[in-house]
PDB file of N, CA, C and O in Angstrom:
ATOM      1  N   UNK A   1       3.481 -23.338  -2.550  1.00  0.00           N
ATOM      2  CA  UNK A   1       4.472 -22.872  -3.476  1.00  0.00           C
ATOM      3  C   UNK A   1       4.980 -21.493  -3.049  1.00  0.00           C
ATOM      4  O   UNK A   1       6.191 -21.271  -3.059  1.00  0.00           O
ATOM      5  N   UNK A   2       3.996 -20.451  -2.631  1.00  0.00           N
ATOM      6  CA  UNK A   2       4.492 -19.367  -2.113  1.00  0.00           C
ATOM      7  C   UNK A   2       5.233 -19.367  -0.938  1.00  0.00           C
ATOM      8  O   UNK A   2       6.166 -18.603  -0.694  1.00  0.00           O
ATOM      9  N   UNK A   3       4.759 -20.318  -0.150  1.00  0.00           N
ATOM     10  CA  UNK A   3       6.019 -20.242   1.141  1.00  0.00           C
ATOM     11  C   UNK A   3       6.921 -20.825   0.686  1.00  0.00           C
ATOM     12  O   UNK A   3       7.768 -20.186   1.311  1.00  0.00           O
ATOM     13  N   UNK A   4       7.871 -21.958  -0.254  1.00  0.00           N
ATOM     14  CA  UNK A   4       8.690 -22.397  -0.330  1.00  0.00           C
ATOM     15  C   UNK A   4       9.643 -21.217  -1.116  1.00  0.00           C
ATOM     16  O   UNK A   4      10.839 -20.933  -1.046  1.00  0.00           O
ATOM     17  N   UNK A   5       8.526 -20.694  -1.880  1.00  0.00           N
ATOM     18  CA  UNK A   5       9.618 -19.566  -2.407  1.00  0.00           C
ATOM     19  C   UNK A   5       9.708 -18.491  -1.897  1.00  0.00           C
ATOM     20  O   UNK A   5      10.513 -17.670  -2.337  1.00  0.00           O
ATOM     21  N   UNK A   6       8.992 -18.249  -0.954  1.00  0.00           N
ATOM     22  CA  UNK A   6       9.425 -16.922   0.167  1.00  0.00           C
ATOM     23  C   UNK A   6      10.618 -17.262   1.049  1.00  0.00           C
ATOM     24  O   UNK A   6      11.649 -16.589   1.065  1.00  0.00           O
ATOM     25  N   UNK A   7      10.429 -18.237   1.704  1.00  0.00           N
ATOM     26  CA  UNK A   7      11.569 -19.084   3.055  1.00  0.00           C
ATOM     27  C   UNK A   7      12.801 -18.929   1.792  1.00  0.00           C
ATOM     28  O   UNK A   7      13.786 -18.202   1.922  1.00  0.00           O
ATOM     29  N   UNK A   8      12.633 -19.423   1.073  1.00  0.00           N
ATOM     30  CA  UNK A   8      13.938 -19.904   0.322  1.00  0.00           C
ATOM     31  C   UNK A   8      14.854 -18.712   0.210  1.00  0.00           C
ATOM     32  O   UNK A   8      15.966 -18.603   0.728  1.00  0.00           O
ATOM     33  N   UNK A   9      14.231 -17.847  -0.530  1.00  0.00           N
ATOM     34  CA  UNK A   9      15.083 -16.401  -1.105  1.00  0.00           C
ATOM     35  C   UNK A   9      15.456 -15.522   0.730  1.00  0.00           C
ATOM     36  O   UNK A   9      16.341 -14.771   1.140  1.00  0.00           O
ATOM     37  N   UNK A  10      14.477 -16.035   1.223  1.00  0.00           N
ATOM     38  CA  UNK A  10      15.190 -15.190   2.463  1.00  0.00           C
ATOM     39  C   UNK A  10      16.117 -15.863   3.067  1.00  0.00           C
ATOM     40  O   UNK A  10      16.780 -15.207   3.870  1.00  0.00           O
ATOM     41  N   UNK A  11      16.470 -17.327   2.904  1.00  0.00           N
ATOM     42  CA  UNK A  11      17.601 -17.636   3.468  1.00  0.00           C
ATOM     43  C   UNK A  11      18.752 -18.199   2.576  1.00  0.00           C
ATOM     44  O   UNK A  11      19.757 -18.873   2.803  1.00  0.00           O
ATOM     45  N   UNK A  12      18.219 -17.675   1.533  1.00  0.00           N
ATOM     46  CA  UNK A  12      19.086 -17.295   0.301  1.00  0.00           C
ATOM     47  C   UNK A  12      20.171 -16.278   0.266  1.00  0.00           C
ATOM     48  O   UNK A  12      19.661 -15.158   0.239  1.00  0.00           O
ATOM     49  N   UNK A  13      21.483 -16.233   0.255  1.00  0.00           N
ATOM     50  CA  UNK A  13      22.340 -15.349  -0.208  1.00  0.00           C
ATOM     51  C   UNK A  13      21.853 -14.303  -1.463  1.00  0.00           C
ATOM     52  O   UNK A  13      21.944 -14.856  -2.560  1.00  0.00           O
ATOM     53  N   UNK A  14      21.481 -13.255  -1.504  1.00  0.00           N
ATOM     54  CA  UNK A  14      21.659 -12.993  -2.344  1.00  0.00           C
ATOM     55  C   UNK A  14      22.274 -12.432  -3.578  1.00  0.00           C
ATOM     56  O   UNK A  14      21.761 -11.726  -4.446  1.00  0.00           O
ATOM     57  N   UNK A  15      23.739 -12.996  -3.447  1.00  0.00           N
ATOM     58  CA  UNK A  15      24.796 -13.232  -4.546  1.00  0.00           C
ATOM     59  C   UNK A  15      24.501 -14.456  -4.921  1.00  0.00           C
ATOM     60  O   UNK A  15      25.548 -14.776  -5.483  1.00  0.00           O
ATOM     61  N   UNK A  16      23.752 -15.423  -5.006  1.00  0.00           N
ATOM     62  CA  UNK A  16      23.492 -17.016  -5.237  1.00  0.00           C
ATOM     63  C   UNK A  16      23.054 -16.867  -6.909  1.00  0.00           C
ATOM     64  O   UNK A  16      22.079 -16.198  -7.252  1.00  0.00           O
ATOM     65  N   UNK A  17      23.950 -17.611  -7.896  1.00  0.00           N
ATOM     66  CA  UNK A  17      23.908 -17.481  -8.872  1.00  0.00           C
ATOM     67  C   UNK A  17      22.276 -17.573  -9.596  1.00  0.00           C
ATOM     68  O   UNK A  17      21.923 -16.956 -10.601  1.00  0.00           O
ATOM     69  N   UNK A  18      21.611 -18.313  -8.954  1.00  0.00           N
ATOM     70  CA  UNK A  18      19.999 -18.021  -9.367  1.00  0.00           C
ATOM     71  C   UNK A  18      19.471 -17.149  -8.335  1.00  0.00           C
ATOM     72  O   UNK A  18      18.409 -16.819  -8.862  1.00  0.00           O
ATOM     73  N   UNK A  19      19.494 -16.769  -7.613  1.00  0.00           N
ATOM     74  CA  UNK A  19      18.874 -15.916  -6.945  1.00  0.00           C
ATOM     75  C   UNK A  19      18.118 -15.174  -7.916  1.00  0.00           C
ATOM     76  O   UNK A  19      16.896 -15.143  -7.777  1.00  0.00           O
ATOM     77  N   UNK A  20      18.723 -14.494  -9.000  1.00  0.00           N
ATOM     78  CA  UNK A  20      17.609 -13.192  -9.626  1.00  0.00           C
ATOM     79  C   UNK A  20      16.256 -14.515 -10.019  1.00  0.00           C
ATOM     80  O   UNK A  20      15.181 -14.508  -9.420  1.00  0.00           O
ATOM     81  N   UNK A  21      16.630 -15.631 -11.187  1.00  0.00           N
ATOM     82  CA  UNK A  21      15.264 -16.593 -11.440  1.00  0.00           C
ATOM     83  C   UNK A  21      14.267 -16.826 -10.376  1.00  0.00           C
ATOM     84  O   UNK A  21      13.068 -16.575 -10.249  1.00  0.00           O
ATOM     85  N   UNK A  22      15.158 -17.381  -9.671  1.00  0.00           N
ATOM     86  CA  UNK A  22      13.877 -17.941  -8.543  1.00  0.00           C
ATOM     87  C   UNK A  22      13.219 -16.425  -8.004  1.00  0.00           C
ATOM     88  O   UNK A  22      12.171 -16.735  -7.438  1.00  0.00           O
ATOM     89  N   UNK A  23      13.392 -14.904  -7.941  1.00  0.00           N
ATOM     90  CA  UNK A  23      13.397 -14.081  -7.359  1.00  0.00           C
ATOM     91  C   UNK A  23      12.304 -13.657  -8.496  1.00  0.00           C
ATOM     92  O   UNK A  23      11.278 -13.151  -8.042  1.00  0.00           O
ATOM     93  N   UNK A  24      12.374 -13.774  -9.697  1.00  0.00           N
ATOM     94  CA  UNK A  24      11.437 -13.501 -10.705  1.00  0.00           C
ATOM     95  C   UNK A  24      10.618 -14.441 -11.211  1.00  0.00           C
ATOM     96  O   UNK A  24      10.121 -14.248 -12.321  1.00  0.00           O
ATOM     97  N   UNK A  25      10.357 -15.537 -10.536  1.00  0.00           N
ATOM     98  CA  UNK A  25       9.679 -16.716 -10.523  1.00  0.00           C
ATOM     99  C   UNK A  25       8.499 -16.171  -9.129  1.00  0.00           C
ATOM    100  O   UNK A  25       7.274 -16.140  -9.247  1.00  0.00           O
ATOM    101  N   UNK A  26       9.087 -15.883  -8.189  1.00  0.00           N
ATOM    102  CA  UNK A  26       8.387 -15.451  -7.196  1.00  0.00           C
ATOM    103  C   UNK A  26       7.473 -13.843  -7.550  1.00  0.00           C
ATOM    104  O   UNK A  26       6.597 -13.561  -6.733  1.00  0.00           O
ATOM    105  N   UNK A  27       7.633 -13.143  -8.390  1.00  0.00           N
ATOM    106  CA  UNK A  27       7.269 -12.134  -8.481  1.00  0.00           C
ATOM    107  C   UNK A  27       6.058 -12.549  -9.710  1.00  0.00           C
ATOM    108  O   UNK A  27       4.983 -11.961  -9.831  1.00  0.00           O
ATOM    109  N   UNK A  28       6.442 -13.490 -10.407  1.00  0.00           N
ATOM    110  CA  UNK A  28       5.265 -13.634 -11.513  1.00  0.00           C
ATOM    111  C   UNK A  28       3.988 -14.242 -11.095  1.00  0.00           C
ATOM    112  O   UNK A  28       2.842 -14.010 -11.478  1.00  0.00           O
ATOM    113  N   UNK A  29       4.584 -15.321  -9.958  1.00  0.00           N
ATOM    114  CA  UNK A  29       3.314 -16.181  -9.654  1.00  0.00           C
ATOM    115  C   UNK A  29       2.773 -14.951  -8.143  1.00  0.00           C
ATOM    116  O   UNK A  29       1.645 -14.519  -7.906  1.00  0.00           O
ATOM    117  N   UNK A  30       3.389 -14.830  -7.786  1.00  0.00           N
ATOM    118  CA  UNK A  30       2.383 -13.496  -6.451  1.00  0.00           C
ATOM    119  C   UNK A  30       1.311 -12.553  -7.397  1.00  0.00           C
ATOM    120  O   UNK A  30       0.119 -12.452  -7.105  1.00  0.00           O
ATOM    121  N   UNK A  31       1.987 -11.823  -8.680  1.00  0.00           N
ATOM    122  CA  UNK A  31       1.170 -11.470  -9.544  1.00  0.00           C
ATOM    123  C   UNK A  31      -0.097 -12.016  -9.917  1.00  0.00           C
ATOM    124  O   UNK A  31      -1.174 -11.449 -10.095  1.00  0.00           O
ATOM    125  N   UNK A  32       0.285 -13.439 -10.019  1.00  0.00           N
ATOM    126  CA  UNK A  32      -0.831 -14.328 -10.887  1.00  0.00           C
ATOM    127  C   UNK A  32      -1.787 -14.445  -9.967  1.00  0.00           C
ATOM    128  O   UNK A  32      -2.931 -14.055 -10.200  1.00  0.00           O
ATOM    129  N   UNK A  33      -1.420 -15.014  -8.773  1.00  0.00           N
ATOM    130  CA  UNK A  33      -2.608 -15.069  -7.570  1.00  0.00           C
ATOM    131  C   UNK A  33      -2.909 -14.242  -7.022  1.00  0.00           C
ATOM    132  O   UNK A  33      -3.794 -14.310  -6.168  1.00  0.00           O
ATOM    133  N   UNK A  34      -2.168 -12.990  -7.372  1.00  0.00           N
ATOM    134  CA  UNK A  34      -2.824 -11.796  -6.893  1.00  0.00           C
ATOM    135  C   UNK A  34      -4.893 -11.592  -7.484  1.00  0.00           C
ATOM    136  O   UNK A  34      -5.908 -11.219  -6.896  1.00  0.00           O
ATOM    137  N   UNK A  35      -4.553 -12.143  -9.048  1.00  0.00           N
ATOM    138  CA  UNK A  35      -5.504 -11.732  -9.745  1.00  0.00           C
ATOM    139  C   UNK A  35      -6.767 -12.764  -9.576  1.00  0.00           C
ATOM    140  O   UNK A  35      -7.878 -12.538 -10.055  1.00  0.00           O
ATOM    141  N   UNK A  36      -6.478 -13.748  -8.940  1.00  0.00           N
ATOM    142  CA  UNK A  36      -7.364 -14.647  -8.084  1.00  0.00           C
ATOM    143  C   UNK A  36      -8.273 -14.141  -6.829  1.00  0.00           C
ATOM    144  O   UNK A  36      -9.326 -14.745  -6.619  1.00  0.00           O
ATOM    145  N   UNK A  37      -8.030 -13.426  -6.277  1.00  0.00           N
ATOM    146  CA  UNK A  37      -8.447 -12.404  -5.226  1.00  0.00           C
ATOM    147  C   UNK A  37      -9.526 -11.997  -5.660  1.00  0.00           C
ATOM    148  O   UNK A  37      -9.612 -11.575  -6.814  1.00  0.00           O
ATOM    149  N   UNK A  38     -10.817 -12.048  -4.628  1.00  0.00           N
ATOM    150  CA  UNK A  38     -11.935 -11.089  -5.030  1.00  0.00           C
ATOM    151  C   UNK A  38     -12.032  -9.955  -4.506  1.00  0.00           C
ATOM    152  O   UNK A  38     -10.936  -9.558  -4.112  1.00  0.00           O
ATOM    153  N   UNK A  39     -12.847  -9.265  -4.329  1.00  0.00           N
ATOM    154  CA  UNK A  39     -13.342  -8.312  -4.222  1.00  0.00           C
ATOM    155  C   UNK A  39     -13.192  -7.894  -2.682  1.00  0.00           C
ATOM    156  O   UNK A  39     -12.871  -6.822  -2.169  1.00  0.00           O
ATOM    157  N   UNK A  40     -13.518  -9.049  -2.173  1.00  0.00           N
ATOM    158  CA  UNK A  40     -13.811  -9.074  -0.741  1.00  0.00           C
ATOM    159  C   UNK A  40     -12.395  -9.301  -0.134  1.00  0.00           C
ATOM    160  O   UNK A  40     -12.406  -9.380   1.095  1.00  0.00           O
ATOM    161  N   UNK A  41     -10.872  -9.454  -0.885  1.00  0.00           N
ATOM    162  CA  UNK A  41      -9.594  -9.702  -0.137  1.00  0.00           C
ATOM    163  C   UNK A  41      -9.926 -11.147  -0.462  1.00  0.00           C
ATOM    164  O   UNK A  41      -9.481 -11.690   0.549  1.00  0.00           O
ATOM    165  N   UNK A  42     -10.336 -11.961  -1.087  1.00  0.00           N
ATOM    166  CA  UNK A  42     -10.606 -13.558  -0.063  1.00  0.00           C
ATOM    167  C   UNK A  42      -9.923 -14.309  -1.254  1.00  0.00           C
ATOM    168  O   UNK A  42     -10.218 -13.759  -2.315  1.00  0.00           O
ATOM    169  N   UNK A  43      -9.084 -15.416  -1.417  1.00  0.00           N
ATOM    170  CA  UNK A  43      -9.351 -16.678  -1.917  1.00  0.00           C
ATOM    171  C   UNK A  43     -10.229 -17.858  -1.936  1.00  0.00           C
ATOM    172  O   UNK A  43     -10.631 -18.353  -0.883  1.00  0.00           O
ATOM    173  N   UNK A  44     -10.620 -18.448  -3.381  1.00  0.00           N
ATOM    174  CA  UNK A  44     -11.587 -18.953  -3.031  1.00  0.00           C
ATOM    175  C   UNK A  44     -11.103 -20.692  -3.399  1.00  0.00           C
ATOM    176  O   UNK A  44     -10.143 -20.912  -4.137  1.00  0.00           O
ATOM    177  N   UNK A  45     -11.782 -21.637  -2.874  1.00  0.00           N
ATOM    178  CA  UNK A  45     -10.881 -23.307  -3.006  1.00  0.00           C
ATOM    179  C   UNK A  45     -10.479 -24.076  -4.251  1.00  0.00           C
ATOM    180  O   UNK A  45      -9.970 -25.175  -4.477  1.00  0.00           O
ATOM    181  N   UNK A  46     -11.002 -22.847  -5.103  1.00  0.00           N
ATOM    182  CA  UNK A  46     -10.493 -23.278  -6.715  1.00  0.00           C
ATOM    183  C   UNK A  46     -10.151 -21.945  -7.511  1.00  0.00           C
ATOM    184  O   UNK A  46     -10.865 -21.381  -8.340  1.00  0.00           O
ATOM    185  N   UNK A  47      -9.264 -21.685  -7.196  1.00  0.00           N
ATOM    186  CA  UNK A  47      -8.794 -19.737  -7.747  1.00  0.00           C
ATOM    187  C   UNK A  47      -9.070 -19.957  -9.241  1.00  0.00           C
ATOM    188  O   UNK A  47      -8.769 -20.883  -9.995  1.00  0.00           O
ATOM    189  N   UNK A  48      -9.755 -18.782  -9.432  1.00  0.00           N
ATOM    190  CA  UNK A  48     -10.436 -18.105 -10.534  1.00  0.00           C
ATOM    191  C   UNK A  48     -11.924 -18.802 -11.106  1.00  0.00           C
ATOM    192  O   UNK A  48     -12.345 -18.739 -12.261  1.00  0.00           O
ATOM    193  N   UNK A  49     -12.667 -19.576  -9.760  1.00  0.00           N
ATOM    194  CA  UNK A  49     -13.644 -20.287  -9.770  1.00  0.00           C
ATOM    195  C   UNK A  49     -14.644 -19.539  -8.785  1.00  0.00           C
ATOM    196  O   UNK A  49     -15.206 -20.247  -7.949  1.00  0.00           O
ATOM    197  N   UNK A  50     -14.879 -18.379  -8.798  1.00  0.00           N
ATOM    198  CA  UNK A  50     -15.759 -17.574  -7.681  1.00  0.00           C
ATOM    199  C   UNK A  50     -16.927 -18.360  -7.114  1.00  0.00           C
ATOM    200  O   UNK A  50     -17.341 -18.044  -5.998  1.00  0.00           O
ATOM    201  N   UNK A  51     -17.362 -19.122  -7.624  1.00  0.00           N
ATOM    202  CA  UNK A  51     -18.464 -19.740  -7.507  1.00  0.00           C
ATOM    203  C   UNK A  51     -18.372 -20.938  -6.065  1.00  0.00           C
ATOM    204  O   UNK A  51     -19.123 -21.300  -5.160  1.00  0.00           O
ATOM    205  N   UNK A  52     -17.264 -21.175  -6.438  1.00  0.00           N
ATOM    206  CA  UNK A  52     -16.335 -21.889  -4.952  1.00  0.00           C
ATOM    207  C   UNK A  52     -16.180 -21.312  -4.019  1.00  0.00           C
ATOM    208  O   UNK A  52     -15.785 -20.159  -4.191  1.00  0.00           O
ATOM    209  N   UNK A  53     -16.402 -21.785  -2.553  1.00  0.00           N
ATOM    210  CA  UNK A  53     -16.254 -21.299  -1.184  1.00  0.00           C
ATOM    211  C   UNK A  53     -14.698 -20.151  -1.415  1.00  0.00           C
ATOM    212  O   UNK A  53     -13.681 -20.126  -2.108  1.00  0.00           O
ATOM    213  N   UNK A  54     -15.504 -19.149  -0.099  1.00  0.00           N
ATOM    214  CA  UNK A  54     -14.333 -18.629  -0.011  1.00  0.00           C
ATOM    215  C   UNK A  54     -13.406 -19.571   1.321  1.00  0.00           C
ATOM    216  O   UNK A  54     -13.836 -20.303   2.212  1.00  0.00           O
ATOM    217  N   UNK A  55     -11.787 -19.091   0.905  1.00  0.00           N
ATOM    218  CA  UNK A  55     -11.141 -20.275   1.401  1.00  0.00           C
ATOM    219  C   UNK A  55      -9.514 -19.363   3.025  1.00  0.00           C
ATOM    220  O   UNK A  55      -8.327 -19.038   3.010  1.00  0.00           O
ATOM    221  N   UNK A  56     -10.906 -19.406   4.240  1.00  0.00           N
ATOM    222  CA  UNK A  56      -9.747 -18.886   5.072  1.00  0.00           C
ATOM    223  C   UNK A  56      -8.664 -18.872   5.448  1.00  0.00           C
ATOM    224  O   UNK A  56      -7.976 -17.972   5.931  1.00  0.00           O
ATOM    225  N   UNK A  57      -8.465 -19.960   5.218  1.00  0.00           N
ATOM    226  CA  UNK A  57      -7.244 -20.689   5.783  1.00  0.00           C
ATOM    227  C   UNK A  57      -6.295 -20.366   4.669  1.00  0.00           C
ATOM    228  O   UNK A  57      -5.222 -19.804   4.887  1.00  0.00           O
ATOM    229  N   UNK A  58      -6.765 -20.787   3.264  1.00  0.00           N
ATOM    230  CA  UNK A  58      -5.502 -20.655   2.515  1.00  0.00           C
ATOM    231  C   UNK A  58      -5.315 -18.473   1.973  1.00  0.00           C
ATOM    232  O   UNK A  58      -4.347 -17.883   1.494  1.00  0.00           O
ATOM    233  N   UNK A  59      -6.730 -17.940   2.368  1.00  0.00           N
ATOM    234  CA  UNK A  59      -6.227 -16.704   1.998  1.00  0.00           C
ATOM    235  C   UNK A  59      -4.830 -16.097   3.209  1.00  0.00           C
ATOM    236  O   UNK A  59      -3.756 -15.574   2.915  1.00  0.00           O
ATOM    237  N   UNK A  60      -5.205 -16.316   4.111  1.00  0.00           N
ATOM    238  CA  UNK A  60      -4.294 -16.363   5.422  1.00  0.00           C
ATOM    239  C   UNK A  60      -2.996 -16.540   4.958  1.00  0.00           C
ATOM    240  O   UNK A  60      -2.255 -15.559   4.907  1.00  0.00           O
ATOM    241  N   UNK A  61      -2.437 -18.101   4.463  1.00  0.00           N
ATOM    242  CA  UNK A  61      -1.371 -17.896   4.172  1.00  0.00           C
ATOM    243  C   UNK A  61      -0.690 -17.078   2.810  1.00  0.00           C
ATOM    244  O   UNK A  61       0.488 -16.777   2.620  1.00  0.00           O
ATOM    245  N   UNK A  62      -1.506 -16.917   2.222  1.00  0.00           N
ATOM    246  CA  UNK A  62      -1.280 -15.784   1.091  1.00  0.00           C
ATOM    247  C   UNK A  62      -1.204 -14.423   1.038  1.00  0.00           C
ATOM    248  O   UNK A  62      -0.744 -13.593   0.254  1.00  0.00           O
ATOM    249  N   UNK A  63      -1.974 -14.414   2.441  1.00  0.00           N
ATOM    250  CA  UNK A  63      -1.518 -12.778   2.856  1.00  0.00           C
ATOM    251  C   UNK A  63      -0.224 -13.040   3.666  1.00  0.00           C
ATOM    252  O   UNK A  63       0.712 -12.477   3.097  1.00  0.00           O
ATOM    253  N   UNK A  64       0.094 -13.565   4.572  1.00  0.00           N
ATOM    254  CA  UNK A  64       1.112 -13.936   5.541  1.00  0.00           C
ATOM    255  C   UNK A  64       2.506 -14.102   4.838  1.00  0.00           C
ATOM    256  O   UNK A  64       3.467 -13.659   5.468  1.00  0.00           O
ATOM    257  N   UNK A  65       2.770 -14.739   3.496  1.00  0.00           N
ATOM    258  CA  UNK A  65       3.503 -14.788   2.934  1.00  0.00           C
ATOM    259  C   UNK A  65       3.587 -13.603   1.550  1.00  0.00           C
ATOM    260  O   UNK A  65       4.619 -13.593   0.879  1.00  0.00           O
ATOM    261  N   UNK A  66       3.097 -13.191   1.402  1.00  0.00           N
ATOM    262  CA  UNK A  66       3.242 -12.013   0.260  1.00  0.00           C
ATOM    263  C   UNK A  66       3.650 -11.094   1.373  1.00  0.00           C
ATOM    264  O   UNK A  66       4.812 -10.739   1.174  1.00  0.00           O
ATOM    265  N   UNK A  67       3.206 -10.627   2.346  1.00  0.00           N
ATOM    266  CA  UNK A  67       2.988  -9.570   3.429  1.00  0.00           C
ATOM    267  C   UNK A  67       4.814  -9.894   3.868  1.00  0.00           C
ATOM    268  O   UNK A  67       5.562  -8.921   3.974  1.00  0.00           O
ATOM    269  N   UNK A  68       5.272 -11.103   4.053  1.00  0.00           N
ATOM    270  CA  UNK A  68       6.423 -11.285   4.199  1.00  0.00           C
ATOM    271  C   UNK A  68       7.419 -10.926   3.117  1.00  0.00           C
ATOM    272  O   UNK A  68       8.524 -10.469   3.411  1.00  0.00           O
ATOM    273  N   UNK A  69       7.109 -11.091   2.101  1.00  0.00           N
ATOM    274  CA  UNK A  69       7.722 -10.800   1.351  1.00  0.00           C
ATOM    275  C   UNK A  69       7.861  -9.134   0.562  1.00  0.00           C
ATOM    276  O   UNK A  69       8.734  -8.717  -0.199  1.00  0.00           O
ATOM    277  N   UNK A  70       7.024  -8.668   0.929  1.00  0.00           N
ATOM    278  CA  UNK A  70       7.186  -7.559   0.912  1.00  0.00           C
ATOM    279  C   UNK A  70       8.330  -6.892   1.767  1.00  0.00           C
ATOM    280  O   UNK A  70       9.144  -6.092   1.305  1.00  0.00           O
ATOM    281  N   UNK A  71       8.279  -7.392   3.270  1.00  0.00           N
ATOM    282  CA  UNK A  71       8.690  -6.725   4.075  1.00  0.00           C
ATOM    283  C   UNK A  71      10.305  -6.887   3.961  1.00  0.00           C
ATOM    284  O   UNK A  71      11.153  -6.022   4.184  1.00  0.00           O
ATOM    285  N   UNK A  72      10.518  -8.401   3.502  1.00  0.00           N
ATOM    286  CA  UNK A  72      12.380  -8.836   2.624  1.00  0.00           C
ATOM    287  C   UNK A  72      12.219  -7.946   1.822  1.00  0.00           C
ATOM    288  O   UNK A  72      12.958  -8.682   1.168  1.00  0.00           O
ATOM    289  N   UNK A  73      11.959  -6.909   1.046  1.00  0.00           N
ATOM    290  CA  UNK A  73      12.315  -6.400  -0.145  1.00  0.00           C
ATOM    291  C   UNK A  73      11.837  -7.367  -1.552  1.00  0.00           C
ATOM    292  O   UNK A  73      12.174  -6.927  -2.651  1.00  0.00           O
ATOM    293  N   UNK A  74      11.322  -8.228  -1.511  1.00  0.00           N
ATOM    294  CA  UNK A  74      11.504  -9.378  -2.616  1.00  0.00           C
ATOM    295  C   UNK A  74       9.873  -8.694  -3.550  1.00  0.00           C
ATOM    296  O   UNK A  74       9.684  -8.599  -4.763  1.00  0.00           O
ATOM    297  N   UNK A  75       9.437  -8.523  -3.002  1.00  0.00           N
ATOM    298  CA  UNK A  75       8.038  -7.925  -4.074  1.00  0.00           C
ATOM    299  C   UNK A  75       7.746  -6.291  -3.460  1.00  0.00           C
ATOM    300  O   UNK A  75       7.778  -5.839  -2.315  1.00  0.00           O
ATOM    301  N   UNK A  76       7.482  -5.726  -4.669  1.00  0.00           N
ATOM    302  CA  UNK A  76       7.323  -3.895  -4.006  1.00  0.00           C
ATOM    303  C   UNK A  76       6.283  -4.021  -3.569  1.00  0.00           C
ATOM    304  O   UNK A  76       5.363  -4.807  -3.796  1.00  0.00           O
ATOM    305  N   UNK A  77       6.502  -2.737  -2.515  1.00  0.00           N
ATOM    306  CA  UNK A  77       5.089  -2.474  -1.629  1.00  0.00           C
ATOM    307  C   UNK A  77       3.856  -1.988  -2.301  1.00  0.00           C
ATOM    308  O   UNK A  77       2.793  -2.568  -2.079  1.00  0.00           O
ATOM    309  N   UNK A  78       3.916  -0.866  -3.187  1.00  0.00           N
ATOM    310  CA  UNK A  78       2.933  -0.811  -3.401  1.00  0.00           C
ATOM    311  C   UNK A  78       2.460  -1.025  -5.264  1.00  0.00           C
ATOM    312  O   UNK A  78       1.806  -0.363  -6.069  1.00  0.00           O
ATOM    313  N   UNK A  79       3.053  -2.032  -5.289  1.00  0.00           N
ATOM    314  CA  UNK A  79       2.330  -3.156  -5.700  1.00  0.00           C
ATOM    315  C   UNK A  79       1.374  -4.460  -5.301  1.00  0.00           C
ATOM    316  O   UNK A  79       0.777  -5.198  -6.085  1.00  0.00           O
ATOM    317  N   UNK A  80       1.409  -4.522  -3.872  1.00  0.00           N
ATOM    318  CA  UNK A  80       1.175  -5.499  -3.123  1.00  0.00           C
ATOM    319  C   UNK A  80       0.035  -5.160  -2.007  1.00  0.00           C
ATOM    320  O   UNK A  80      -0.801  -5.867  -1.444  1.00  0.00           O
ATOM    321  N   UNK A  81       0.353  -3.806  -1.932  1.00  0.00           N
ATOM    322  CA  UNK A  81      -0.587  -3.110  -0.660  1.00  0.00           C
ATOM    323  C   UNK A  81      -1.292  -2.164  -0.943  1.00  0.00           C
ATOM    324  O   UNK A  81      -0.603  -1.237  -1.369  1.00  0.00           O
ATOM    325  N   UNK A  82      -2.440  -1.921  -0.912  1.00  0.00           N
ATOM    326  CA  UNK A  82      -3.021  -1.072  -1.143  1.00  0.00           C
ATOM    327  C   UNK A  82      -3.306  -0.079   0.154  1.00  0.00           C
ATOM    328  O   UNK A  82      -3.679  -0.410   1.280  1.00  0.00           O
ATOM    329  N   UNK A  83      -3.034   1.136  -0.318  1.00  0.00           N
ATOM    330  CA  UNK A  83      -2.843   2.555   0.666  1.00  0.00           C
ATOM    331  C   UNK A  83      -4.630   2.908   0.664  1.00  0.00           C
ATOM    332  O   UNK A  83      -5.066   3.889   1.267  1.00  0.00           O
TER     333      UNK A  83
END
């Protein structure tokens, strides 16, 4: 879901009459899985289930794509990154 809505808005116009929704659709759910995240940076194979493996592959693309999206302008930095 996060890459479809990262790819999208970047090859999105952004004068595109939804652009702001889908743009604040993308900012609520990065939020939400932000708060899935442990301690350790990691996702785990059932978010907000700690007890579940941590999950490499999919934290990877969750950094890869937030990290992208930061860098479009589409989510603030430091909201996203910690200094």
């Amino acid at each position: 879901m996060l890459r479809g809505m990262v790819e999208s808005l970047t090859a999105m116009p952004g004068d595109y009459a939804r652009f702001g929704e889908m743009l604040e659709m993308l900012r609520e759910y990065a939020l939400t899985i932000v708060e899935a995240q442990d301690t350790r940076g990691m996702w785990h194979q059932v978010p907000y289930r700690p007890e579940t493996y941590q999950e490499t592959t999919g934290t990877g693309f969750f950094v890869h794509y937030l990290s992208r999206a930061v860098q479009q302008g589409l989510l603030p930095k430091d909201v996203f990154f910690n200094a």
